[in-house]
MIFIZA-617466 format. One record per residue (C-alpha): chain; x, y, z. Coordinates in steps of 0.5 Angstrom, whole numbers, plus 500, padded with zeros to 3 digits. Layout:
R  A  X  Y  Z
...
This chain:
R  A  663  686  094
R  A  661  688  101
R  A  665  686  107
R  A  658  681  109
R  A  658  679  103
R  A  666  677  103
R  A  664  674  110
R  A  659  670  108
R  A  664  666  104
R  A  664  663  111
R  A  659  661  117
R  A  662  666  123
R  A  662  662  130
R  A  657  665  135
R  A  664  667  138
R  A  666  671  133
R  A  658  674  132
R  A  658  676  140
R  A  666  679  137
R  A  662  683  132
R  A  658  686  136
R  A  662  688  142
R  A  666  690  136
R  A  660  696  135
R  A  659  697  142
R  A  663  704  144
R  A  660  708  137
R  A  653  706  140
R  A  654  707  147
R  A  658  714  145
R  A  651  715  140
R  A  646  713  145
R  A  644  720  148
R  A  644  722  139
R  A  639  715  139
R  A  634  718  144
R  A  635  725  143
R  A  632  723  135
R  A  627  718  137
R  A  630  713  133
R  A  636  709  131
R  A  642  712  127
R  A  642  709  120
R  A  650  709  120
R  A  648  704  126
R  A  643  700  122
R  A  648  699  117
R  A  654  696  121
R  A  649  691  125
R  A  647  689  118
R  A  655  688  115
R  A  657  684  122
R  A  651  681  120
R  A  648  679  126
R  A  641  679  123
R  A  643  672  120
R  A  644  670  128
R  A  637  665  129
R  A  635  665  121
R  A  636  659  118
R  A  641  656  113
R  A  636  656  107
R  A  636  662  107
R  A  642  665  108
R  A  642  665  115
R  A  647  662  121
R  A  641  658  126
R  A  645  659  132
R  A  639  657  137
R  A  636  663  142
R  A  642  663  148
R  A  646  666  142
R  A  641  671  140
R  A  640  673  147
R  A  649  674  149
R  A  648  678  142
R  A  642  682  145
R  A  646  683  152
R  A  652  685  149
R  A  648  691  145
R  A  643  693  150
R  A  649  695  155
R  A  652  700  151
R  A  644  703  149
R  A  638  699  151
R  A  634  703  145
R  A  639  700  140
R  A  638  694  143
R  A  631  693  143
R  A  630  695  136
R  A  636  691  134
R  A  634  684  139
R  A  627  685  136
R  A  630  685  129
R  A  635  679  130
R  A  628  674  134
R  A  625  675  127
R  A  630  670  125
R  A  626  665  129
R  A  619  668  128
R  A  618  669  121
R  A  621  661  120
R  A  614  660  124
R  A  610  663  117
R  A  609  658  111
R  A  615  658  106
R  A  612  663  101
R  A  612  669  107
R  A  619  666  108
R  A  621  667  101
R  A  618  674  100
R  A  622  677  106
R  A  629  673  105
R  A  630  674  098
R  A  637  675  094
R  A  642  677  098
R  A  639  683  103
R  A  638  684  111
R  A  631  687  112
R  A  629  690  118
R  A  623  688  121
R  A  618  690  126
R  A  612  687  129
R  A  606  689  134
R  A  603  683  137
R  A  597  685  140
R  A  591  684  136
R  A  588  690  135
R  A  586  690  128
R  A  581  685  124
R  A  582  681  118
R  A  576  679  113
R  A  577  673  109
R  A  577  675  102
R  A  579  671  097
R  A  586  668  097
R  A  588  671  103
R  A  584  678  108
R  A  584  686  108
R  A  587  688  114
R  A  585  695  118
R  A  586  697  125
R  A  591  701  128
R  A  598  698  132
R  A  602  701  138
R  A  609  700  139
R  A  612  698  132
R  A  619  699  136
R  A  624  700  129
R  A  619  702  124
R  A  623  707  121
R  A  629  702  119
R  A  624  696  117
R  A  621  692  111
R  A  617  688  113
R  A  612  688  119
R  A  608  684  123
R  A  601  685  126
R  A  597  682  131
R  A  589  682  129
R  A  582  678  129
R  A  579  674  123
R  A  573  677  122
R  A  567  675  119
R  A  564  681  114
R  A  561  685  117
R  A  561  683  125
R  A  565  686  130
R  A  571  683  135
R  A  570  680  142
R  A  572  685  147
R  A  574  679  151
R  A  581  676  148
R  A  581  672  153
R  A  580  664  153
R  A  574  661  149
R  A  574  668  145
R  A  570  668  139
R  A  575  670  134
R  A  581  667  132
R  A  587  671  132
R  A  593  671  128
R  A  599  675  125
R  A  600  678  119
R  A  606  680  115
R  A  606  685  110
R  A  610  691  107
R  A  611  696  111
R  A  610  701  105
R  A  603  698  105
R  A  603  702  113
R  A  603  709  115
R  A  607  711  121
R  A  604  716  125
R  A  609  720  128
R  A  607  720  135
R  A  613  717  140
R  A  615  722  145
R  A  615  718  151
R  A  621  718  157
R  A  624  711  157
R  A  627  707  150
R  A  625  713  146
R  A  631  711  141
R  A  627  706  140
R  A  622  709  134
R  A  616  706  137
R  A  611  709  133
R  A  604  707  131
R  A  603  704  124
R  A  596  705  121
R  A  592  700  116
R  A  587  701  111
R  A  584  696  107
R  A  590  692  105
R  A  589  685  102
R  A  595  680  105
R  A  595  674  102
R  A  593  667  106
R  A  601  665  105
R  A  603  671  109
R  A  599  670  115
R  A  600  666  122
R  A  594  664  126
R  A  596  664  134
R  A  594  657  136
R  A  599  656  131
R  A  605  660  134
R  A  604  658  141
R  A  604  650  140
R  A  610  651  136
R  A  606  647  130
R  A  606  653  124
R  A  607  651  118
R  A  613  654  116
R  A  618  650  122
R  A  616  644  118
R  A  620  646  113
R  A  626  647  117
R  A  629  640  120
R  A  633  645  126
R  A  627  643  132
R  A  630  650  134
R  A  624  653  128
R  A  619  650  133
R  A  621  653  139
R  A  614  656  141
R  A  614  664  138
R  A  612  668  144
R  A  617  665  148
R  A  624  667  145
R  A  620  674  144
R  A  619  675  152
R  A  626  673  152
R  A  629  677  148
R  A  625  683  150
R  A  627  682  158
R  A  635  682  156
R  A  634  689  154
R  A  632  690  161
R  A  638  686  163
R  A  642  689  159
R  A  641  695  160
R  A  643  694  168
R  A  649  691  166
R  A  651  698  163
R  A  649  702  168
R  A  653  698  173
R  A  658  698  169
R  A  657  706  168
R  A  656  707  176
R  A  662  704  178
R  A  666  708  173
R  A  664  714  175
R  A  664  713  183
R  A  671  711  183
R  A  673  718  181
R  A  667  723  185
R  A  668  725  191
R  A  663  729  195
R  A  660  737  194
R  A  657  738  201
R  A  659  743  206
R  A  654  740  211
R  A  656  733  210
R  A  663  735  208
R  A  667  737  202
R  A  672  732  198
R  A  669  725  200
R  A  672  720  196
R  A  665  716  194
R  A  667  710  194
R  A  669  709  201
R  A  662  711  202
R  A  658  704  205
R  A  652  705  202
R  A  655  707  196
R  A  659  700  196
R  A  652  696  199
R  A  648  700  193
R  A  653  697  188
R  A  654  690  191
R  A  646  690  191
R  A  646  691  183
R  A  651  686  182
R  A  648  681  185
R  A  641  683  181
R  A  644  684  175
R  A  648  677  175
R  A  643  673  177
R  A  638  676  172
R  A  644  674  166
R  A  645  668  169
R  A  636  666  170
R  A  635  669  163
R  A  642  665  159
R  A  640  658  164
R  A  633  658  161
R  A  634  659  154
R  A  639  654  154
R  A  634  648  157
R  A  629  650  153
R  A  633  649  147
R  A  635  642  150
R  A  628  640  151
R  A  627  642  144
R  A  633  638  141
R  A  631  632  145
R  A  623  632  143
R  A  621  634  150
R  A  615  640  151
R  A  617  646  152
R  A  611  646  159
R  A  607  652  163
R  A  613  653  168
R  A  619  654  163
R  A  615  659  160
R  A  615  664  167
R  A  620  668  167
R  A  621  674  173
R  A  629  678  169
R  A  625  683  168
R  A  624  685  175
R  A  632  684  178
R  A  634  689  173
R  A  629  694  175
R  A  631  692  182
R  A  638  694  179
R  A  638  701  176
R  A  633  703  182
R  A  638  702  187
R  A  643  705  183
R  A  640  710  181
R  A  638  713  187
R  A  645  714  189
R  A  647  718  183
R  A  646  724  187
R  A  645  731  183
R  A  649  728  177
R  A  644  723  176
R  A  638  728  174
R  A  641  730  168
R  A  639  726  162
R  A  646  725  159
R  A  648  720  165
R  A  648  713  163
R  A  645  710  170
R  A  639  714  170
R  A  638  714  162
R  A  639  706  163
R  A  634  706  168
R  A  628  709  165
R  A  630  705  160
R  A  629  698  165
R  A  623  701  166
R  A  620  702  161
R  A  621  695  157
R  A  618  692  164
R  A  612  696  163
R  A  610  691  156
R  A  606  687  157
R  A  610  680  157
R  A  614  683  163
R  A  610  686  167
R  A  611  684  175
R  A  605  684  176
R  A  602  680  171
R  A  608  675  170
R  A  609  674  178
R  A  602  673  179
R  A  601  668  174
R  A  607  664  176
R  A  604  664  184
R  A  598  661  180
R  A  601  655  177
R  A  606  654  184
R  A  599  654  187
R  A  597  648  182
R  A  591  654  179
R  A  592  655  172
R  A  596  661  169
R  A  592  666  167
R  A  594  671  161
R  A  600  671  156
R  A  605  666  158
């Protein structure tokens, strides 16, 4: 008997999960460098996450699973990011889906949760595949990006367009496009991955292509997105918990902005570990410096603390409101939707970075691995500044938002 399945005897509180993972936080920080240097998450890792049995964190009781709500996920999240954002990634993208695949009709669920496992699972979101009806369900084909975990995953969910045989998807997604779109949930056996992620931030993460090729998935595994943003799919009315209609792309968006989050709280917590020994090299600006005396070293650090605490603090606050509207009936509304974290954690690791001096252009420093790591996670597409600020200036201005939200 395994020691998850001797714990199972008994629910964890959400405290003794967060104790779990910050049990396994100084072996995932001592492998951070190993998980970048590999491209992908240590097995012996995956292994130990699964034996705290963190994966059950969001997925429901009839399965196995603990429903603790999103603020739960998210301090998990926090916690493991902090000590390799690459981990965290992975692993926060793996914990959501307890969430997002309650959203699938009741059969998908009980494919993928079936018995006594823990299945890793990834997903690419974007549509970039068609999906022609075929009697009971649809062949799929395209090629996806990103499919962060997919060495260590079961399953995997891909975005992509009904469409008709024979005609081609509208090359605008936007608003009032032709085509409907939906997710699709298939094994990743049914997948190639293509072995191309070679990159300079969350490189740990294994974020690889994945190729289908005239895979049938059936209607059963398959959610539309009308469905996944109302917060109406056809798997939430199976669950009594309103936590199963909370709409999918915002616990996502959260969970994916705490790595960011997280991984400025690891480097502040790396930098200052690091300036309270150093002292300065110089022979012009002097030799033996102790660099903590140093004003701007203070004024770097202190700029970072307070971006990385008003992010955990913005992130958590909101997370936890939206889990109330959903428990008391209200909507989840435009505004509760726009979130700007990402952009305080960059802000963070760039101020510290830039003061790391010539230790910090080695790959093996924590502040500058953290900080192509923050930047990396702010360049997806739910994050981006650009994209997310502008929508927020719409809906301030009374316009309507235009884009993911």
């Amino acid at each position: 008997m395994t020691t998850a399945a001797i714990r199972r005897l008994a629910v964890p509180t959400p405290e003794e999960l967060l104790g779990r993972a910050r049990a396994l936080v100084p072996e995932i920080r001592a492998l951070a460098e190993e998980t970048e240097r590999n491209r992908r998450l240590s097995p012996d890792i995956i292994g130990k996450i699964r034996d705290a049995e963190l994966l059950r964190t969001c997925r429901p009781k009839s399965f196995g699973g603990f429903e603790y709500d999103g603020e739960v996920a998210l301090r998990i999240a926090l916690t493991i990011s902090a000590a390799c954002a690459s981990t965290g990634w992975a692993v926060n993208g793996a914990v959501s889906n307890g969430r997002s695949i309650a959203h699938f009709p009741i059969e998908a669920q009980r494919e993928v949760w079936a018995g006594d496992a823990d299945p890793f699972t990834c997903a690419c979101f974007a549509p970039t595949g068609t999906a022609v009806p075929a009697d009971g369900g649809y062949v799929l084909n395209g090629t996806w990006s990103f499919a962060s975990g997919c060495d260590a995953s079961s399953w995997v969910k891909l975005g992509a367009f009904i469409t008709p045989p024979h005609a081609k998807p509208p090359p605008d997604r936007g608003p009032g496009q032709a085509f409907e779109g939906a997710f699709f949930l298939l094994p990743i056996d049914d997948c190639e991955i293509v072995d191309n992620w070679f990159v300079c931030g969350l490189a740990g993460t294994g974020s690889k292509d994945i190729v289908v090729r005239d895979v049938f998935v059936p209607a059963h595994r398959v959610l539309l997105f009308a469905d996944a943003r109302s917060g109406t799919a056809p798997g939430a009315q199976h669950h009594r918990n309103p936590l199963y209609r909370m709409p999918l792309l915002i616990h996502g968006a959260s969970m994916l902005a705490s790595t960011a989050v997280g991984a400025a709280r690891g480097a502040l917590d790396a930098y200052l570990e690091m300036t309270k020994a150093r002292k300065t090299r110089g022979a012009l600006a002097g030799g033996q410096l102790p660099m903590a005396e140093f004003a701007t070293i203070q004024l770097r650090y202190a700029e970072a603390a307070a971006a990385v605490e008003s992010a955990e603090l913005i992130l958590l606050t909101d997370m936890r409101n939206m889990t109330q509207k959903l428990y008391s009936g209200e909507e989840i509304t435009v505004s509760d939707r726009i979130r700007w974290v990402t952009k305080l954690a960059v802000q963070a690791v760039e101020a510290l970075n830039a003061s790391t001096g010539g230790y910090g252009l080695h790959l093996s420093n924590p502040v500058q691995r953290a900080w192509r790591d923050a930047n990396a996670v702010a360049r997806h597409v739910s994050l981006n500044w650009d994209a997310v600020g502008t929508m927020y200036g719409q809906h301030a201005f009374g316009l309507e938002p235009r884009g993911q939200y």
